[in-house]
Structure formats: C-alpha cells, structure tokens
C-alpha positions as CSV (number, residue, x, y, z in Angstrom):
1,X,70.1,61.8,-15.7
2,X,68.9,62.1,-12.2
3,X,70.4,65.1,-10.1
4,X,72.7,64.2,-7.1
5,X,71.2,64.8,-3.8
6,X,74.2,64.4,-1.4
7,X,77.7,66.0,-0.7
8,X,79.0,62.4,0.4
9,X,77.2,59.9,-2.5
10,X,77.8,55.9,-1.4
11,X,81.3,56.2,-3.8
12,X,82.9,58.9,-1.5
13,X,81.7,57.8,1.5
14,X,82.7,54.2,0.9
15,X,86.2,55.8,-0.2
16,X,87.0,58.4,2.7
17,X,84.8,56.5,5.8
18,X,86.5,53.0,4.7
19,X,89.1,52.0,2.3
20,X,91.1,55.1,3.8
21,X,90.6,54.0,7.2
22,X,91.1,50.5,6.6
23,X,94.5,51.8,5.1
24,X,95.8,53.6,8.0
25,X,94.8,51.6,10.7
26,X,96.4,48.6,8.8
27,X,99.6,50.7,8.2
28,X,99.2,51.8,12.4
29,X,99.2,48.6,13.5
30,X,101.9,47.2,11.1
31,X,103.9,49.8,12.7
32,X,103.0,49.2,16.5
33,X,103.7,45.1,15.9
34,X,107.5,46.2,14.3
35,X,108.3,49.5,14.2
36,X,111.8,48.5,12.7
37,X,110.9,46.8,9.5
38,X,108.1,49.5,9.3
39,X,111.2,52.1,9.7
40,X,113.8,50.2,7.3
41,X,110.9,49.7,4.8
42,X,110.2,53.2,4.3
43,X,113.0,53.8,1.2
44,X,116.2,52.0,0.0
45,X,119.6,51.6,1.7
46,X,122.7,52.3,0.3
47,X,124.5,48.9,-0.3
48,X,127.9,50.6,2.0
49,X,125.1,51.8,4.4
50,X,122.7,49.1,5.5
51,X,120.0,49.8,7.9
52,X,120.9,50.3,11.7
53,X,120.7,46.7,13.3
54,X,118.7,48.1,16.0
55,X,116.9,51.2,16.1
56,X,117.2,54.0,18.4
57,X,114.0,54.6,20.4
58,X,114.2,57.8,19.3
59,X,113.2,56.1,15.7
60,X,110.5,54.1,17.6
61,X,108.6,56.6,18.8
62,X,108.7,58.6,15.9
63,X,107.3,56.0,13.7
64,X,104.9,54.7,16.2
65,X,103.4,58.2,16.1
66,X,103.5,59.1,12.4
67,X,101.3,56.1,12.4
68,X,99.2,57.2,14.7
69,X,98.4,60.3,13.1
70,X,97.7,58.7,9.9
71,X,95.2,56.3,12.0
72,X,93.7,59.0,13.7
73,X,93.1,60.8,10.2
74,X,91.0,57.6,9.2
75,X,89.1,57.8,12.2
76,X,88.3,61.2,11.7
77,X,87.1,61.2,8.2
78,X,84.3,58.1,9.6
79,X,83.2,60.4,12.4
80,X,82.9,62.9,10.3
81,X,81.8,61.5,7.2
82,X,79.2,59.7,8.9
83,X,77.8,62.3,10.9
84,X,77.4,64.8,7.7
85,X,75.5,62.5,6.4
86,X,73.3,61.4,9.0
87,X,72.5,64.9,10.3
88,X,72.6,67.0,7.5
89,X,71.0,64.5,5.3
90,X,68.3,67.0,4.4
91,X,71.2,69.8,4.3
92,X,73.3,68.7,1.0
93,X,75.0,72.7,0.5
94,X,75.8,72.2,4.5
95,X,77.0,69.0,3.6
96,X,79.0,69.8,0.8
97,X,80.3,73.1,2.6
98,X,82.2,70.9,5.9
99,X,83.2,68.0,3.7
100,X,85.4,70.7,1.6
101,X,86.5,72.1,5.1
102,X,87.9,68.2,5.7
103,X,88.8,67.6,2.3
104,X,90.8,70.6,1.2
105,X,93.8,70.1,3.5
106,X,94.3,66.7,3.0
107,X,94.4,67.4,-0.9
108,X,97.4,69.5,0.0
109,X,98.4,66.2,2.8
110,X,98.6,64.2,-0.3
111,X,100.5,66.0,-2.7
112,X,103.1,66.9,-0.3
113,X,103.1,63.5,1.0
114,X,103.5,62.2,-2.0
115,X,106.1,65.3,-3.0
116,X,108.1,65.2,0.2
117,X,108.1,60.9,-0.4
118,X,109.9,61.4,-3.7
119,X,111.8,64.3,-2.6
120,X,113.7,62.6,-0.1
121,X,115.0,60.0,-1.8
122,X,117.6,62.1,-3.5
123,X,119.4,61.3,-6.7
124,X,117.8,57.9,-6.5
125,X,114.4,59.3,-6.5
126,X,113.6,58.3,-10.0
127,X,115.5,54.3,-9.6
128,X,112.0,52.5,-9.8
129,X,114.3,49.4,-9.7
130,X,115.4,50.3,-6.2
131,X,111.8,51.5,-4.7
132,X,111.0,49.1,-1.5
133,X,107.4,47.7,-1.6
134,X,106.7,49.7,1.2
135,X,107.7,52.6,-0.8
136,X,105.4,51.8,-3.9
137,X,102.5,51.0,-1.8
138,X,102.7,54.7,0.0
139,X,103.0,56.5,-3.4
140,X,100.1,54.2,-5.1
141,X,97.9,54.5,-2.0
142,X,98.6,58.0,-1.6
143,X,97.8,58.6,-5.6
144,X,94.5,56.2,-4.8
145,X,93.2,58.7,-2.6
146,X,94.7,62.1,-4.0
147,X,92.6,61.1,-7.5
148,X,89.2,61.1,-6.0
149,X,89.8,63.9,-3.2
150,X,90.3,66.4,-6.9
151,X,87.2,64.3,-8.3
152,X,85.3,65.6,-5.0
153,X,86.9,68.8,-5.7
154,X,85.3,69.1,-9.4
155,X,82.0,68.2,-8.3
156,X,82.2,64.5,-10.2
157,X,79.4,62.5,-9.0
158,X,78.1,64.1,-6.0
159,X,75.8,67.5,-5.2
160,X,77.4,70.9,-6.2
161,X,75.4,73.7,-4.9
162,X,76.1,75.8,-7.6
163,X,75.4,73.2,-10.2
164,X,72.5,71.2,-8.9
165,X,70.2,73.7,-6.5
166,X,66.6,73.6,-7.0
167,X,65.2,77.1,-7.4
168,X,63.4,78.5,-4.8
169,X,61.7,80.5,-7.3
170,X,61.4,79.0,-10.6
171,X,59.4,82.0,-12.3
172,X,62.0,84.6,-11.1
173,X,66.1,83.1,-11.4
174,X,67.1,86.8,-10.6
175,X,65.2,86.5,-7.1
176,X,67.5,83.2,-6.7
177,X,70.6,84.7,-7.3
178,X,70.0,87.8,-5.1
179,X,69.6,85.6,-2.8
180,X,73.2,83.1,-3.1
181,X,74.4,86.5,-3.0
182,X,73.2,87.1,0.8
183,X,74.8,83.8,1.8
C-alpha cells in the first residue's frame, strides 16, 4: 500500500473546499431570496401556534446573517484548503498541522449544531414524523460532514506525521525521535 503524501488527499479536499461550500452558499442564498420560509422551515409549529404571518425584521436579519456565517465558513475552508495545498505542497506535517487548526473547531461546530438542533425542539425532539425537510436536511448534512471531519481526525486516508514520516535517519530511529522531540 502506498504511503499518503498529503494532509488534504483529493477525498478531503473535494469534501471541505466543495460539497461543504456548495452547501452553505446554497443554504445563504435560499435564505437571502426568502428569509421567511427559510425562518418557518427551520422546526415544526404547534398546530394552536402557526408561524407568524409576517416576520419581524428582527427575524430577517437574524437569519440573513446566520446564513452568512455558514457561507463565509465555506468560503473559508476553499481559501484555505486550497492554499495548504498549493504552498505547502512539499510541507505535508505543516499541512496536516493548520488543517487540524481549521478542522478541530468546527468538529465541535458540528456536534453542537447538531446537539443544540435537537435540543431545541423540546419534548418533540424525538417526533421524526413531525421533522420539517428543512430540519432533516440540516441534521443529515450536518452528520455528512461531522463523519469525515473525525475520519480526518483519525488519520483515515490522508498523511499522519506520526504514522507515515520518512526517517531522516534510517540506521539510527533513536536519532529520529530525539529529534520529533525538539519540535
């Protein structure tokens, strides 16, 4: 089996510099064209409490914005993504070393997104029959992306320092590890 060579192999990068961005612009401009159905989508009503028949531009703005930030989150794993791997190319323990720095708190982004998402919906939390569309799709999306951020995390197919490091000197393994120590 040959040895990974890059912190960001095609799988990730396709994941995190596209399908994630496609998902959040898609979701930021679903919720610039109607913020109200984006807002009323979001979890069930109560059947003695439908949703407001025109929302307060309080609501607007709010959701406008939470959509922004998940847009500009896209946008910030392709810079980022993209530039790891054009300029540290040669570089995969850099590479692997600020991808974890981006990574690691949106790992904790998704589980309390998809915690908080869950939480929030009360008694009903668990009334699968009752989840909106809109509702299913952030929780599956959300799971889509939580998976292979812990895959990333576990070193599945991509470079792990540790794991797949070349020794600088092959005859002496001690001289090697005095010098990870140093680092």
């Amino acid at each position: 089996m040959q040895r990974p060579t890059s912190a960001v192999p095609d799988f990730y990068y396709t994941l995190f510099a596209f399908y994630e961005p496609a998902i959040t612009f898609i979701g930021f401009i679903g919720a610039l064209y109607d913020p109200e159905s984006t807002h009323n989508a979001q979890a069930p009503w109560p059947a003695n409490s439908p949703p407001p028949a025109v929302l307060p531009k309080a609501s607007v703005v709010t959701v406008i914005q939470l959509a922004h930030v998940c847009a500009l989150i896209g946008l910030l794993n392709i810079f980022v993504l993209t530039a790891v791997r054009k300029h540290l190319a040669s570089q995969p323990a850099v590479q692997e070393k600020v991808v974890r720095a981006m990574l690691t708190p949106l790992v904790f982004g998704d589980i309390m997104h998809l915690y908080v998402t869950v939480w929030a919906l009360g008694d009903n939390r668990w009334d699968f029959a009752q989840w909106t569309p809109m509702l299913w799709a952030t929780e599956v999306l959300g799971v889509s992306l939580l998976i292979p951020r812990v895959m990333w995390h576990l070193g599945v197919w991509r470079y792990v320092d540790a794991r797949d490091r070349i020794p600088a000197h092959p005859g002496n393994p001690q001289l090697d590890t005095q010098l990870l120590e140093k680092e």
